[in-house]
C-alpha positions in Angstrom: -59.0 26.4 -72.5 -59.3 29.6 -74.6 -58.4 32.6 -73.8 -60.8 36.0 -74.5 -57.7 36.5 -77.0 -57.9 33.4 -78.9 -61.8 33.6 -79.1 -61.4 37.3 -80.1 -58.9 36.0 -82.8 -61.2 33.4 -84.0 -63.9 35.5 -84.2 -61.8 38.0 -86.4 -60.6 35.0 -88.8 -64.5 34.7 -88.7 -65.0 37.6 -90.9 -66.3 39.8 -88.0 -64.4 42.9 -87.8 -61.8 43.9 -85.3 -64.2 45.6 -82.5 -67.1 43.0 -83.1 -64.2 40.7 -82.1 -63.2 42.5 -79.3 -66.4 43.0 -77.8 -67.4 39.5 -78.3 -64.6 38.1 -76.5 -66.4 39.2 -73.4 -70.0 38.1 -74.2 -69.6 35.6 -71.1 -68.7 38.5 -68.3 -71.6 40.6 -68.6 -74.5 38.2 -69.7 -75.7 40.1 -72.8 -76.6 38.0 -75.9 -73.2 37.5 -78.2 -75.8 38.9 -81.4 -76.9 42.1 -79.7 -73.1 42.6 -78.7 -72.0 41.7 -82.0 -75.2 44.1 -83.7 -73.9 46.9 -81.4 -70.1 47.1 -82.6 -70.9 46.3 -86.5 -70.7 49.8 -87.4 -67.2 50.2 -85.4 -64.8 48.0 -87.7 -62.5 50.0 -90.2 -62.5 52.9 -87.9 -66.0 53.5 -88.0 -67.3 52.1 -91.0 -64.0 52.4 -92.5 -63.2 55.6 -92.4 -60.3 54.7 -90.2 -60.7 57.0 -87.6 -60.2 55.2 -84.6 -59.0 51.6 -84.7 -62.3 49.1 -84.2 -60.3 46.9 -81.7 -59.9 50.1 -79.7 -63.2 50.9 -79.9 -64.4 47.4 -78.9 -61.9 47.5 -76.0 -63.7 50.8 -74.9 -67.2 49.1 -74.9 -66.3 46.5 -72.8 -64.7 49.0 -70.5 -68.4 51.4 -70.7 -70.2 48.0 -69.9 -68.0 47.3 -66.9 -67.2 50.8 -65.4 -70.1 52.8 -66.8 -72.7 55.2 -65.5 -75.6 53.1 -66.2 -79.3 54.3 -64.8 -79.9 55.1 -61.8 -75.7 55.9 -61.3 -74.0 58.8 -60.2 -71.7 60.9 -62.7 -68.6 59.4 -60.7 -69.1 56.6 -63.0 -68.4 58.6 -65.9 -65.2 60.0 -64.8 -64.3 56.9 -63.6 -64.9 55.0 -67.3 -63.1 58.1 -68.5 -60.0 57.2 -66.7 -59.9 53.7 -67.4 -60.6 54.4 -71.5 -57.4 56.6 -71.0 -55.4 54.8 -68.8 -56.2 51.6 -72.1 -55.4 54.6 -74.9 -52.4 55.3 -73.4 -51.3 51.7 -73.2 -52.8 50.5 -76.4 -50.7 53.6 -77.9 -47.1 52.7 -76.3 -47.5 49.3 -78.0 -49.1 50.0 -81.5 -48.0 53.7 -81.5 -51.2 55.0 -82.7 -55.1 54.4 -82.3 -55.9 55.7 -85.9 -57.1 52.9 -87.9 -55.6 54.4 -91.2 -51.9 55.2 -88.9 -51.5 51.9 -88.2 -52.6 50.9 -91.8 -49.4 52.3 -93.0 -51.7 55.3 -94.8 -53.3 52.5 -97.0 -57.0 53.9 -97.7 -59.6 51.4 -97.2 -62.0 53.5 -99.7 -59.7 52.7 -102.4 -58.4 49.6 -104.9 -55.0 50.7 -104.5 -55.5 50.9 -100.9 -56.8 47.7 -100.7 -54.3 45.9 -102.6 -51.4 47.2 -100.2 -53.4 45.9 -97.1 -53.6 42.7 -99.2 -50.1 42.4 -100.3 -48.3 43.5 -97.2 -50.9 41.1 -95.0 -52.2 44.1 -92.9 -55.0 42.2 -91.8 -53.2 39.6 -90.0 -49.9 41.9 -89.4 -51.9 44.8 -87.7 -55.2 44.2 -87.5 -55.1 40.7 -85.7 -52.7 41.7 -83.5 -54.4 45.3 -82.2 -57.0 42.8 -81.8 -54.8 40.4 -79.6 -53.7 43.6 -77.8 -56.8 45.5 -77.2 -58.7 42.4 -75.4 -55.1 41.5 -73.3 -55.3 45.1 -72.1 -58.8 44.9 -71.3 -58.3 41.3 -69.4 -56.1 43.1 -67.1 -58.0 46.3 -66.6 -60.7 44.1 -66.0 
């Protein structure tokens, strides 16, 4: 039996990006059709559509934490403060084991935007070094927050 790691995992070796993979990972807890989920978080991967700002697995772990915790309609603000604590309580976490949420931090400074950038990632295997595991990491802190 999988994991929501090892299907996050595959879905990143997929192609998908890192918080398409994340958010994926959970298609089965909250009923919503794994396209629209995976539609949603496109725009997320790189750091938001690679400007690196903050890391897509974070970003994916932080959706699944909205759709869980969330003020949704009809809710009272409560369920904003309360999402709001549980996104910290997963940066702060997240952050003692990677030491950073910035996408381009944990990319050693490699800049996605450029050839030179991208041949670093390539050569020092960022992809599966960093990004695969933030991945790993982001949907194991989730699993327990969860």
């Amino acid at each position: 039996m999988s994991t929501n790691s090892d299907l996050a995992i595959k879905k990143f070796e997929a192609s998908y990006n890192c918080a398409q993979s994340v958010l994926w990972a959970f298609t089965d807890e909250f009923g919503i059709d794994s396209d629209v989920l995976l539609r949603i978080a496109c725009g997320f991967g790189g750091g938001i559509a690679r400007r690196q700002e903050m890391c897509g697995a974070v970003s994916g772990a932080i959706m699944v934490l909205g759709l869980k915790y969330g003020q949704g309609e009809g809710k009272d603000r409560a369920f904003t403060e309360n999402t709001y604590a549980k996104v910290k309580e997963f940066i702060k976490r997240f952050e003692a084991i990677h030491g950073s949420c910035c996408c381009k931090t944990l990319l050693l400074d490699a800049d996605l935007a450029t050839k030179e950038g991208k041949d670093f990632i390539a050569a020092n295997n960022l992809r599966e070094k960093v990004c695969k595991c933030c991945v790993r990491t982001a949907v194991e802190i989730v699993e327990e927050m969860l």
